[in-house]
TINULUM-502139 format. One record per residue (C-alpha): residue number from 0; residue in three letters; x, y, z. Coordinates in Angstrom, 1 decimal. Layout:
- NUM  ALA  X  Y  Z $
...
//
This chain:
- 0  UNK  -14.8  -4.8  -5.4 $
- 1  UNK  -11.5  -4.9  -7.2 $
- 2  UNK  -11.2  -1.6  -9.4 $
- 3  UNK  -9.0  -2.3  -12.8 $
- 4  UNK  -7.9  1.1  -14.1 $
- 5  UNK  -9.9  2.7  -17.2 $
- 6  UNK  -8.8  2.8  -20.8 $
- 7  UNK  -6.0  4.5  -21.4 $
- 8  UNK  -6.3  7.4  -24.2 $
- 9  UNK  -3.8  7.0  -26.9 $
- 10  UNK  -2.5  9.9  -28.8 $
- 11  UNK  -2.1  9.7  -32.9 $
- 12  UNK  0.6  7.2  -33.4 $
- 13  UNK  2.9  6.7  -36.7 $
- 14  UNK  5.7  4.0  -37.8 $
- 15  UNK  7.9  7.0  -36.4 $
- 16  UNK  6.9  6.6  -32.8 $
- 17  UNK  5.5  3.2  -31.6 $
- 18  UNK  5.0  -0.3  -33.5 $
- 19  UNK  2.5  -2.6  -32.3 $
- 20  UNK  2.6  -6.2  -31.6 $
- 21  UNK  0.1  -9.1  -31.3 $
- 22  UNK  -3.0  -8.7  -28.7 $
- 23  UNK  -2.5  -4.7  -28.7 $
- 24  UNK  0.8  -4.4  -27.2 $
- 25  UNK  2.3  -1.5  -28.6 $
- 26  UNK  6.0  -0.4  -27.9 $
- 27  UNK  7.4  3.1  -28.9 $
- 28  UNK  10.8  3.0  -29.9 $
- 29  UNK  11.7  6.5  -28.0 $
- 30  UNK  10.4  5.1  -25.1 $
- 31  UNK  12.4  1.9  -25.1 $
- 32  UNK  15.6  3.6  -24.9 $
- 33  UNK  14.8  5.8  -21.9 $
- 34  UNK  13.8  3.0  -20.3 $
- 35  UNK  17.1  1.3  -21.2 $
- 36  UNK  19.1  4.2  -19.3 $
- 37  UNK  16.9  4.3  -16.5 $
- 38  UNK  17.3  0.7  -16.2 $
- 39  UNK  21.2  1.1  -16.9 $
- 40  UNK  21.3  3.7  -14.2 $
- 41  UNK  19.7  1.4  -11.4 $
- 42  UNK  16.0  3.6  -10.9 $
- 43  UNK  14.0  0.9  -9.1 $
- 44  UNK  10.4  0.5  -9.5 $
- 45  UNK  8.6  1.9  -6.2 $
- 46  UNK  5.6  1.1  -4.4 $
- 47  UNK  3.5  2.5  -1.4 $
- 48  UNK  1.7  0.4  1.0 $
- 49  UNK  -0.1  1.9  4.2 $
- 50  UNK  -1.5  0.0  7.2 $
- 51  UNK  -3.6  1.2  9.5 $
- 52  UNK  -4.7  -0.2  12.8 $
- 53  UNK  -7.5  1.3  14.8 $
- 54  UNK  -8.6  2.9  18.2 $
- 55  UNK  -5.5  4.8  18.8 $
- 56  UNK  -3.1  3.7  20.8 $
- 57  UNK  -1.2  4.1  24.2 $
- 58  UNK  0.2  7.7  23.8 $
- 59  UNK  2.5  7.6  26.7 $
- 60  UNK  4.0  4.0  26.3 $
- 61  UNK  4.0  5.1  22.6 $
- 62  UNK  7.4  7.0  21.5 $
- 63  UNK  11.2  5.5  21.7 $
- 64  UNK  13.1  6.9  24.3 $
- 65  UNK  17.2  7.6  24.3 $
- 66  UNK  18.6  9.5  21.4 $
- 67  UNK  16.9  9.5  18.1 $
- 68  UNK  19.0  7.8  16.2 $
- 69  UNK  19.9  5.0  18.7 $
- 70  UNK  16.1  4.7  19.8 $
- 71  UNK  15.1  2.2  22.5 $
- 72  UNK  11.9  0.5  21.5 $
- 73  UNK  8.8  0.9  24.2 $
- 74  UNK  7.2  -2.3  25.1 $
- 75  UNK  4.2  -1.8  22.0 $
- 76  UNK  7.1  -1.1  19.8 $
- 77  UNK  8.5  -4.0  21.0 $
- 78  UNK  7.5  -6.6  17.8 $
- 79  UNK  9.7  -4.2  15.9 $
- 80  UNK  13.0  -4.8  17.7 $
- 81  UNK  14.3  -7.2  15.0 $
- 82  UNK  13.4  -4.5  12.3 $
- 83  UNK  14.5  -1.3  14.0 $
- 84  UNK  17.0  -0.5  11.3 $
- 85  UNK  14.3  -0.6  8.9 $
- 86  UNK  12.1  1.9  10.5 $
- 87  UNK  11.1  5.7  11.2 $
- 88  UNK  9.1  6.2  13.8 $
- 89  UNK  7.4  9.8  13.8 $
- 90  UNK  5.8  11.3  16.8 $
- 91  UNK  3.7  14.5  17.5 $
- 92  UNK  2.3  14.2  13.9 $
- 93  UNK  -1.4  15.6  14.2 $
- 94  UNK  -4.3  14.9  11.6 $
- 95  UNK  -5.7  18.6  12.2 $
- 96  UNK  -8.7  17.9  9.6 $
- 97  UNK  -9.9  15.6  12.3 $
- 98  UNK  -9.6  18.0  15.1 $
- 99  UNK  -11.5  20.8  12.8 $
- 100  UNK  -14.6  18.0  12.2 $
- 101  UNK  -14.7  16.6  15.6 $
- 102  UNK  -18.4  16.3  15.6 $
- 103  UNK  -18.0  12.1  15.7 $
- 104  UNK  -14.3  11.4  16.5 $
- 105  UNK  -14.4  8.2  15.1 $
- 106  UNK  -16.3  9.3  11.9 $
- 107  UNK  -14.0  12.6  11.6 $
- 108  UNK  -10.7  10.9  11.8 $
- 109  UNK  -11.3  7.9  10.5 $
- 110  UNK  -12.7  9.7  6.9 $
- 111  UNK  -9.9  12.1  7.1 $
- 112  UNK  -7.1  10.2  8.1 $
- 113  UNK  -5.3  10.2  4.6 $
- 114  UNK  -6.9  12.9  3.4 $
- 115  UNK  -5.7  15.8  5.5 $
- 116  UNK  -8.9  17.8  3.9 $
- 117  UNK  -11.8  19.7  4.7 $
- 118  UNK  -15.0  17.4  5.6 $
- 119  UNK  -18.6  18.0  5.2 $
- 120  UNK  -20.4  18.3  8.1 $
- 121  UNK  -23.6  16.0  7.5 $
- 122  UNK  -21.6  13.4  6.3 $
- 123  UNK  -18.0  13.7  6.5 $
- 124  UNK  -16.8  12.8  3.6 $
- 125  UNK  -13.4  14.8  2.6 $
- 126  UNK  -13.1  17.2  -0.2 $
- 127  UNK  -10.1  16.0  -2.0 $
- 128  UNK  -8.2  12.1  -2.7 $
- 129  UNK  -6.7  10.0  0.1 $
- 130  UNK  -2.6  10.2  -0.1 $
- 131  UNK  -2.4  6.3  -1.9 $
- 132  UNK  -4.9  7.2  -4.6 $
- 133  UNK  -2.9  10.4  -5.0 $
- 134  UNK  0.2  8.7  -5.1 $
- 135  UNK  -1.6  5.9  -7.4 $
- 136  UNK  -2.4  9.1  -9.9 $
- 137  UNK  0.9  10.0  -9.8 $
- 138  UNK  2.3  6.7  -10.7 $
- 139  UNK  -0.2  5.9  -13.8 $
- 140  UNK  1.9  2.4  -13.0 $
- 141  UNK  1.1  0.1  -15.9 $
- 142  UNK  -0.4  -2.5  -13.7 $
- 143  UNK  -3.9  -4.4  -13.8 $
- 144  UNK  -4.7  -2.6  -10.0 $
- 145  UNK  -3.8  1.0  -9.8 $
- 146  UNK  -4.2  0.2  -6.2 $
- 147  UNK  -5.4  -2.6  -4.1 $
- 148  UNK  -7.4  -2.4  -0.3 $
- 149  UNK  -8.0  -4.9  1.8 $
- 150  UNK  -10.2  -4.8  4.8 $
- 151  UNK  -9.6  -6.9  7.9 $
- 152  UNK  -12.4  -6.9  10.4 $
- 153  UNK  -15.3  -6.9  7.5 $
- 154  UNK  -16.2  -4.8  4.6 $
- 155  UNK  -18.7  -2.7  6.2 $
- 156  UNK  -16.5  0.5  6.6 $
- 157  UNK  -18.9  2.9  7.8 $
- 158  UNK  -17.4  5.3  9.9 $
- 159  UNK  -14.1  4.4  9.0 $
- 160  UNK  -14.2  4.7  5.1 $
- 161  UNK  -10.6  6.3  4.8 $
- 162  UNK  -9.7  5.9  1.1 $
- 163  UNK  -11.2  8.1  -1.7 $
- 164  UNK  -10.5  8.8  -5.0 $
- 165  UNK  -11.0  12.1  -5.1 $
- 166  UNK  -14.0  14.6  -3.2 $
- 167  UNK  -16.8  12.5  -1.4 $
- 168  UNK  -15.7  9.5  -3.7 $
- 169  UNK  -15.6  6.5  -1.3 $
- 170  UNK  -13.4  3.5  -2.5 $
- 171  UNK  -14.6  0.6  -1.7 $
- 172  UNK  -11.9  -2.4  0.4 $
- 173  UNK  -12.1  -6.0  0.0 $
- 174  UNK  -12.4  -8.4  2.9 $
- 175  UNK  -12.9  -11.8  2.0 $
- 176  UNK  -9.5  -13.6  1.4 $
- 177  UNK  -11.2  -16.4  -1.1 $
- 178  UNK  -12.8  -13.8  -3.2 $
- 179  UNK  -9.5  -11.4  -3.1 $
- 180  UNK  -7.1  -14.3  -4.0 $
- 181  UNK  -9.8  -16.2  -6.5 $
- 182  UNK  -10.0  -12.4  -8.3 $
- 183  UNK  -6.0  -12.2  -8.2 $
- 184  UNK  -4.3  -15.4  -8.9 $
- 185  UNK  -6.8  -18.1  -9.8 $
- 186  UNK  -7.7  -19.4  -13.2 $
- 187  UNK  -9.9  -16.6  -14.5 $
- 188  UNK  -9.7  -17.6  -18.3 $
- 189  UNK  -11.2  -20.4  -20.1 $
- 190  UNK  -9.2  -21.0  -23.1 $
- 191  UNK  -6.5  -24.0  -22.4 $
- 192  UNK  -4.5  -23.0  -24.2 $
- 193  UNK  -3.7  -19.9  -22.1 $
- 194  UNK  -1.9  -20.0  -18.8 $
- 195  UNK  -3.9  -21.1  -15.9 $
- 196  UNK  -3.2  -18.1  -13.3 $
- 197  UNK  -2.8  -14.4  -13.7 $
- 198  UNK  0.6  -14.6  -12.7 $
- 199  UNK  1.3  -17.3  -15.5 $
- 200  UNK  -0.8  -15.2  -17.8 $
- 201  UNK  1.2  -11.9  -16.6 $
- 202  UNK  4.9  -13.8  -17.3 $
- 203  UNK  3.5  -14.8  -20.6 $
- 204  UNK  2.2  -11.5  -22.0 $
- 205  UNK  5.5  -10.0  -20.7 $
- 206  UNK  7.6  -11.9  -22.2 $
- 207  UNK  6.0  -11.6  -25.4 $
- 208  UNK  6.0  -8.0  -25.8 $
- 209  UNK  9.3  -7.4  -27.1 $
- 210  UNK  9.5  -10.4  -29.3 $
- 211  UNK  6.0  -9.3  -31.2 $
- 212  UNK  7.4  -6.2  -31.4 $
- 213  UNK  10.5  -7.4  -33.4 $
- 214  UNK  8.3  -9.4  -35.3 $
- 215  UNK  6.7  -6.1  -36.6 $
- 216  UNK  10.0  -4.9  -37.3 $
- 217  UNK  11.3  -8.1  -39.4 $
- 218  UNK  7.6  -7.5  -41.7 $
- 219  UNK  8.6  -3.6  -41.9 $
- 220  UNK  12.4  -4.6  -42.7 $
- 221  UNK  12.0  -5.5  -46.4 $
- 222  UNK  9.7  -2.4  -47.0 $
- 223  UNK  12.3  0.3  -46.5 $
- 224  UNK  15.5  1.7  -47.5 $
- 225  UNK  18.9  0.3  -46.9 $
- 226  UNK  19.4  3.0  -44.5 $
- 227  UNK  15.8  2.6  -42.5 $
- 228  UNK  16.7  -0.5  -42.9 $
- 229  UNK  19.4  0.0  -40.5 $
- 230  UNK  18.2  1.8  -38.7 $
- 231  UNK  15.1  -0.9  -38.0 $
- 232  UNK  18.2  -3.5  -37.4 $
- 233  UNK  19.9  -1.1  -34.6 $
- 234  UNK  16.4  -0.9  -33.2 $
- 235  UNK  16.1  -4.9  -32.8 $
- 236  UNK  19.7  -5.0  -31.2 $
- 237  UNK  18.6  -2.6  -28.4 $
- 238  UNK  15.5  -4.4  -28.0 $
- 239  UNK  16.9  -7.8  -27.2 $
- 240  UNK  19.6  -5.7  -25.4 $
- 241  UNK  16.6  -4.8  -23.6 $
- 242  UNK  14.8  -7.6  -23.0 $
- 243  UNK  18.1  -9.1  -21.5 $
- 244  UNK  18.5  -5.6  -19.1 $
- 245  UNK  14.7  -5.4  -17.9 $
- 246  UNK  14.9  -8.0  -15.5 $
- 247  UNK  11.9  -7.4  -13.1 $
- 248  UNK  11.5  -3.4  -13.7 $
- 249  UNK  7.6  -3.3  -14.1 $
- 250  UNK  7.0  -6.7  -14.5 $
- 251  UNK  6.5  -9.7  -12.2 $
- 252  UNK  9.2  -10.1  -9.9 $
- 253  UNK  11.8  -13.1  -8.9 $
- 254  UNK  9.9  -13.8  -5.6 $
- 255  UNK  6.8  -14.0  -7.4 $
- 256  UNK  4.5  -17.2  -7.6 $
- 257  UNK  0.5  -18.2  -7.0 $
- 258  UNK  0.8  -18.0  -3.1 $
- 259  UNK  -1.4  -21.2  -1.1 $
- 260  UNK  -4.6  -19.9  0.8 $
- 261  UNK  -4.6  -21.9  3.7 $
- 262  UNK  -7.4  -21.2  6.0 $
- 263  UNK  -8.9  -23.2  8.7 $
- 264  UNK  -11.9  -25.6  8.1 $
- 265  UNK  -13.6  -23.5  10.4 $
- 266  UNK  -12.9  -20.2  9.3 $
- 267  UNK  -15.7  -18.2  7.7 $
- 268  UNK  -15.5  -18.2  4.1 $
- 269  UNK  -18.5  -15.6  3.7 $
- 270  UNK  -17.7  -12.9  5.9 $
- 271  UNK  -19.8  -10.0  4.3 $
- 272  UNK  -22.4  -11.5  5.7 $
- 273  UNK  -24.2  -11.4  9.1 $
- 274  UNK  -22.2  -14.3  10.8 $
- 275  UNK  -18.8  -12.2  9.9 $
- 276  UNK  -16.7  -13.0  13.2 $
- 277  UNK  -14.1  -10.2  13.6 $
- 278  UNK  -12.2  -12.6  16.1 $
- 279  UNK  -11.0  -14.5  13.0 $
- 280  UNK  -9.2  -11.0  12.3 $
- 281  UNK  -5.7  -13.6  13.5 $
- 282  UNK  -6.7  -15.7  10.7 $
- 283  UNK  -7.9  -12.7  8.1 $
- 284  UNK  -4.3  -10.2  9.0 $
- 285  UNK  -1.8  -12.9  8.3 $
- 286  UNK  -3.7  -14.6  4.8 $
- 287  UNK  -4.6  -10.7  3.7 $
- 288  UNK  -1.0  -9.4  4.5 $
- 289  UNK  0.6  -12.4  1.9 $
- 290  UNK  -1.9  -11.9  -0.5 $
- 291  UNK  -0.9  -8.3  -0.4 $
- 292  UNK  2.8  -8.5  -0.6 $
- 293  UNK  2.3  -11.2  -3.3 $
- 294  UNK  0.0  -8.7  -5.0 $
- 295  UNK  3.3  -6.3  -5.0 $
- 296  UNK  5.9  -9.0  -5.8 $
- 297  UNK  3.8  -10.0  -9.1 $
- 298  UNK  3.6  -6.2  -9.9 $
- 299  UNK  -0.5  -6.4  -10.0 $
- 300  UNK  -0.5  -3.1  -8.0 $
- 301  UNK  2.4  -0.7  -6.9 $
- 302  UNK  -0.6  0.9  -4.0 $
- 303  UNK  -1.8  -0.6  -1.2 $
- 304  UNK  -4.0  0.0  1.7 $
- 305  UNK  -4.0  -2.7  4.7 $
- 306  UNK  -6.7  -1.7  7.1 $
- 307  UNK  -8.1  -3.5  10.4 $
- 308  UNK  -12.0  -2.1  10.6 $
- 309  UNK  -13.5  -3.4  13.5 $
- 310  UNK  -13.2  -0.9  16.5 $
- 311  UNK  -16.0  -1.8  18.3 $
- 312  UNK  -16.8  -5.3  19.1 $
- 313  UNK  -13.5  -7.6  18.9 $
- 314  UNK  -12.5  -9.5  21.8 $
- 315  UNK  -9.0  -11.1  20.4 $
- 316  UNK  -9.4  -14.3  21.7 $
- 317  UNK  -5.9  -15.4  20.3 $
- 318  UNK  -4.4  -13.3  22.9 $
- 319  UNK  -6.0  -15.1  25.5 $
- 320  UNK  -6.3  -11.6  28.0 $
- 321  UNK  -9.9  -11.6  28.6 $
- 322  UNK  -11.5  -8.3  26.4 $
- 323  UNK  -13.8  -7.4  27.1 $
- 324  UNK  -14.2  -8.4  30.7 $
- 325  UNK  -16.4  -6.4  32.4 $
- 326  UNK  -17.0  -3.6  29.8 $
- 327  UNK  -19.7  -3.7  26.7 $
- 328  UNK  -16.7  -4.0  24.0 $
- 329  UNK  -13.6  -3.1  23.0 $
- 330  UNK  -14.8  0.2  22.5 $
- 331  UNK  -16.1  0.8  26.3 $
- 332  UNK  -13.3  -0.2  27.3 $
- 333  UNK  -11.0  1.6  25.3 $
- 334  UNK  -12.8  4.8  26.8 $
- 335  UNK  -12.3  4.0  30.3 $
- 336  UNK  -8.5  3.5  29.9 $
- 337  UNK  -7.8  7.0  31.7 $
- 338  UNK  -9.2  5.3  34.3 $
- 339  UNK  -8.0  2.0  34.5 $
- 340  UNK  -5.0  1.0  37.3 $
- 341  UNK  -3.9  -1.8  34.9 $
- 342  UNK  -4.2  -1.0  31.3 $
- 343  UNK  -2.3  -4.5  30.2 $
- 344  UNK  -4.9  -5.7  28.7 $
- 345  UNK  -4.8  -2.8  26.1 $
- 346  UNK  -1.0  -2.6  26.0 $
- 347  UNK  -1.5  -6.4  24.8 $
- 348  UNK  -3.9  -5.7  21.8 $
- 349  UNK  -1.7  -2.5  20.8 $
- 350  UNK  1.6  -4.8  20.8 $
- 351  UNK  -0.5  -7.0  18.6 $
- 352  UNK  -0.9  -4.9  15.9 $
- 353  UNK  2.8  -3.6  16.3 $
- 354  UNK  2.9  -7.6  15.9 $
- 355  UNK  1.8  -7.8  12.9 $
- 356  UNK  3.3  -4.6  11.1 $
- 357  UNK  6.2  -6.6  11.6 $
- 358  UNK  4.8  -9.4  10.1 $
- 359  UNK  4.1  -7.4  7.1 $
- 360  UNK  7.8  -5.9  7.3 $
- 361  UNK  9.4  -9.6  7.3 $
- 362  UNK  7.6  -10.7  4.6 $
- 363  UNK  8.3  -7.6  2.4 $
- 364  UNK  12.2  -7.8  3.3 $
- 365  UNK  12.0  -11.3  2.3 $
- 366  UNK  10.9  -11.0  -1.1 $
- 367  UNK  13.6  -10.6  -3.9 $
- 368  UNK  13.4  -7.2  -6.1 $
- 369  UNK  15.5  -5.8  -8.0 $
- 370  UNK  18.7  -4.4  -6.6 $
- 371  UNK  17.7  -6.0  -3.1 $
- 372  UNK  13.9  -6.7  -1.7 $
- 373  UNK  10.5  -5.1  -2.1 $
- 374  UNK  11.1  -3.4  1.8 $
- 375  UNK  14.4  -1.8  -0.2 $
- 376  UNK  12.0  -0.2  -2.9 $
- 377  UNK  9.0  0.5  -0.6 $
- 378  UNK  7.3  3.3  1.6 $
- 379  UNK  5.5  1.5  4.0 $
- 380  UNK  3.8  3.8  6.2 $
- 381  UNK  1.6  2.8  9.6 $
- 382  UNK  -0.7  4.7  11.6 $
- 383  UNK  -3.9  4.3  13.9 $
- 384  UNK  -6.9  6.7  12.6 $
- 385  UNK  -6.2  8.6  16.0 $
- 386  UNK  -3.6  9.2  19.0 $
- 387  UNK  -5.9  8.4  22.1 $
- 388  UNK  -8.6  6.2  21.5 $
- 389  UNK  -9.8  7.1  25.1 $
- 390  UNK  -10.3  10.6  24.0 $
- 391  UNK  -10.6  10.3  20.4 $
- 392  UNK  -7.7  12.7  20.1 $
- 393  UNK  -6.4  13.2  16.8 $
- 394  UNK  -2.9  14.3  17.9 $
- 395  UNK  0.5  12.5  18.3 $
- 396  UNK  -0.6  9.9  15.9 $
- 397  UNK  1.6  6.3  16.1 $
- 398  UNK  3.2  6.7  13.1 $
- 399  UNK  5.7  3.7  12.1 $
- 400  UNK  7.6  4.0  8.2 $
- 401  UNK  9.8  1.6  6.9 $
- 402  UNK  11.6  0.9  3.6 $
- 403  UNK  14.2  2.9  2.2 $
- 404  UNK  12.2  4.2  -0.7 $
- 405  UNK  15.1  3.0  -3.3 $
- 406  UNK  17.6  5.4  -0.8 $
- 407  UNK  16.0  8.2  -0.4 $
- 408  UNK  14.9  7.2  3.4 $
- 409  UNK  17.3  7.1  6.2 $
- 410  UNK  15.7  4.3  8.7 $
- 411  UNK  16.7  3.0  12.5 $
- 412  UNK  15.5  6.2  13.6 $
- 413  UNK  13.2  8.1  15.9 $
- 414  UNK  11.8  11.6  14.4 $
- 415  UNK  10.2  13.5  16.8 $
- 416  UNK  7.6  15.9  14.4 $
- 417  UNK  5.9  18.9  16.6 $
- 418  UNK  3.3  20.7  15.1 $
- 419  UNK  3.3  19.2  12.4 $
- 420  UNK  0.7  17.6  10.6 $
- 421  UNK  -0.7  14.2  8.5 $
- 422  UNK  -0.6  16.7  5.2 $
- 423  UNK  2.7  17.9  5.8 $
- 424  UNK  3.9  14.3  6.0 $
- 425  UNK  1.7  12.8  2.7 $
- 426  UNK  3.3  16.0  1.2 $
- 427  UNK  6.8  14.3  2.2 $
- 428  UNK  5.6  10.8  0.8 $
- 429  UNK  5.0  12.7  -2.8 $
- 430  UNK  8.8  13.6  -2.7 $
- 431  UNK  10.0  10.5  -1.3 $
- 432  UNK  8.9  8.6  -4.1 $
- 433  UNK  10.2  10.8  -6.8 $
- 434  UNK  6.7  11.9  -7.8 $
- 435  UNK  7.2  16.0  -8.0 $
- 436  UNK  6.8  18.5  -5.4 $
- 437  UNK  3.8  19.1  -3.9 $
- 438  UNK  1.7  20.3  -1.1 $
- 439  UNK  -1.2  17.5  0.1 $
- 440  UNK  -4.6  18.2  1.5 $
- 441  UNK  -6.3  21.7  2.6 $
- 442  UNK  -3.9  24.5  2.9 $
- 443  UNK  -5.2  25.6  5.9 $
- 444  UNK  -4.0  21.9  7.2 $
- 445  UNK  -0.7  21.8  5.4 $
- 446  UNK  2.8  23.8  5.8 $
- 447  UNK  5.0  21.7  4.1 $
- 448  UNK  7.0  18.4  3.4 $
- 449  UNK  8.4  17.4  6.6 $
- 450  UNK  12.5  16.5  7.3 $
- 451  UNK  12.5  12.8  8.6 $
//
């Protein structure tokens, strides 16, 4: 289900400090001219987006080799070669919470993959927030979503629920690309009068915000002093100055638009139910990837989670290499991969999902933003819920960032991390994105922000 964020509590407000315009919209003047200078001084709006793919990965054809910062691509890395000067990719990062609650590997890591916190034994669900709701908090972005999650591989998370809002406080993700894009950017209003999507709707509202403001100030104008009076005028300058200098900061962006939903006639449009078909998950990665990155053009959300759920039983017919052959699953066989003479056949799922992280990357480095594209104002951080699925080792997870965070990340390189763990790194996202300093998850799991 598609969480909206709660009321927001309002403080006692005066002529002095806000005026309010039609439908609610209230504006305080302080806060208009600090958003003027951090407009004036270039402070683009940031967002966060994780993806996570499962069952590990191929440790030792995992990590660039040569220098770090000329890196040479491995063969699963090997999707990313026209992006490598857009990415970090971190290696020897270890989710240590998993290791401590290794009871189920796949129920351990997978619940405390982006928590880095302590779980409970009987059911494993972590004591504290995962790192995008965390970030989400932090933001209090004036969107419709504080965050969005979409599942691909079907809504039944089970062992690998990964996002929570704060202790034992599942979240729930959203599979079905019909329902997701019907809740986002269909007609969900029935006057006709009113714009017939959300996006239309979202344009509409926006603009209107500073002109009903304005028009409050014209009706105050003739009430006042000559001097207030004035002062009201210099106030309606610098909000048309404003509405001029905005642009896209915290509102819909120039690459945003209804996107199409194309899905095959055969595709099934009811996937919570029993006849879900994870090898669909072709069809499901690429529609719920756009709907995402529209999701973050149109400003509905500045938090994302992208997560493929299905570990057990897909056999990726697209990529036409015969899983599971001779084993039970995808599963089975990912445990017998120590043992395996040929392990192409898992090398060619891996390099899928490496596929299409840099599907994901295109699209976000082809969408206008302000001052560049939504990659140049994004964290966009990849991982698998483990290292080995073989083993179910939570150690040397395949990390993958990309974006340059506004500046603040250096990219095309390879950052070898030993050590070093999944709250040490979340605790470097919180700085990254100019949210305060802090250290995230248990303490016993946590040293500090990392240097990427």
């Amino acid at each position: 289900m598609l969480r909206r964020p709660g009321p927001v509590s309002r403080g006692r407000t005066t002529r002095r400090n806000f005026l309010r315009g039609a439908g609610g919209i209230a504006v305080a003047l302080p806060f208009l001219e600090s958003m003027q200078q951090a407009r004036a001084a270039g402070e683009p709006t940031l967002r966060y987006l994780q993806f996570m793919h499962v069952e590990g990965t191929l440790n030792d054809e995992w990590s660039p080799s040569g220098p770090n910062n000329a890196m040479v691509l491995s063969s699963i890395l090997s999707p990313l070669e026209s992006r490598k000067s857009d990415i970090v990719v971190v290696s020897q990062v270890a989710n240590e919470a998993g290791a401590a609650y290794g009871e189920n590997g796949h129920i351990s890591n997978g619940h405390s993959i982006f928590t880095s916190a302590h779980n409970t034994f009987n059911n494993a669900m972590p004591d504290g927030p995962s790192i995008d709701q965390e970030i989400a908090n932090r933001m209090a972005a004036p969107t419709p979503y504080r965050s969005l999650q979409f599942a691909i591989g079907g809504g039944n998370l089970g062992e690998y629920q990964a996002i929570y809002a704060g202790a034992a406080d599942p979240v729930p993700s959203d599979t079905e690309p019909t329902a997701i894009f019907n809740q986002l950017f269909s007609d969900l209003e029935v006057d006709p009068m009113l714009p017939a999507t959300t996006i239309a709707r979202l344009h509409a509202r926006r603009q209107s915000v500073l002109d009903t403001v304005i028009g409050s100030l014209d009706g105050l104008s003739p009430k006042v002093s000559a001097a207030d009076r004035m002062t009201l005028e210099n106030h309606a300058d610098k909000i048309r100055a404003l509405e001029m200098q905005l642009g896209n900061e915290g509102q819909a962006g120039a690459g945003c638009t209804t996107p199409m939903l194309n899905l095959p006639g055969d595709y099934d449009t009811n996937p919570y139910g029993s006849a879900w078909d994870a090898n669909r998950d072709d069809v499901s990665s690429r529609v719920l990837i756009d709907l995402m990155v529209m999701a973050l053009a149109c400003d509905l959300t500045r938090v994302g989670t992208l997560q493929y759920t299905n570990y057990d039983g897909p056999t990726f017919p697209w990529l036409g290499v015969g899983v599971p052959g001779a084993y039970t699953g995808w599963h089975a066989m990912v445990h017998d991969i120590p043992n395996m003479g040929d392990v192409s056949v898992p090398r060619a799922v891996y390099t899928w999902y490496m596929g299409e992280l840099a599907y994901l990357i295109d699209q976000l480095a082809a969408m206008p933003d302000q001052d560049g594209t939504l990659l140049d104002n994004m964290l966009l951080y990849s991982t698998a819920e483990m290292g080995s699925g073989a083993t179910h080792s939570p150690y040397d997870l395949p990390i993958v960032l990309a974006g340059r965070v506004g500046g603040a990340l250096q990219t095309g390189r390879h950052s070898p991390q030993p050590g070093r763990t999944t709250g040490d790194l979340y605790s470097t996202f919180i700085g990254l994105l100019g949210l305060g300093d802090a250290s995230f998850g248990a303490p016993e799991f946590t040293s500090g922000p990392l240097t990427l």
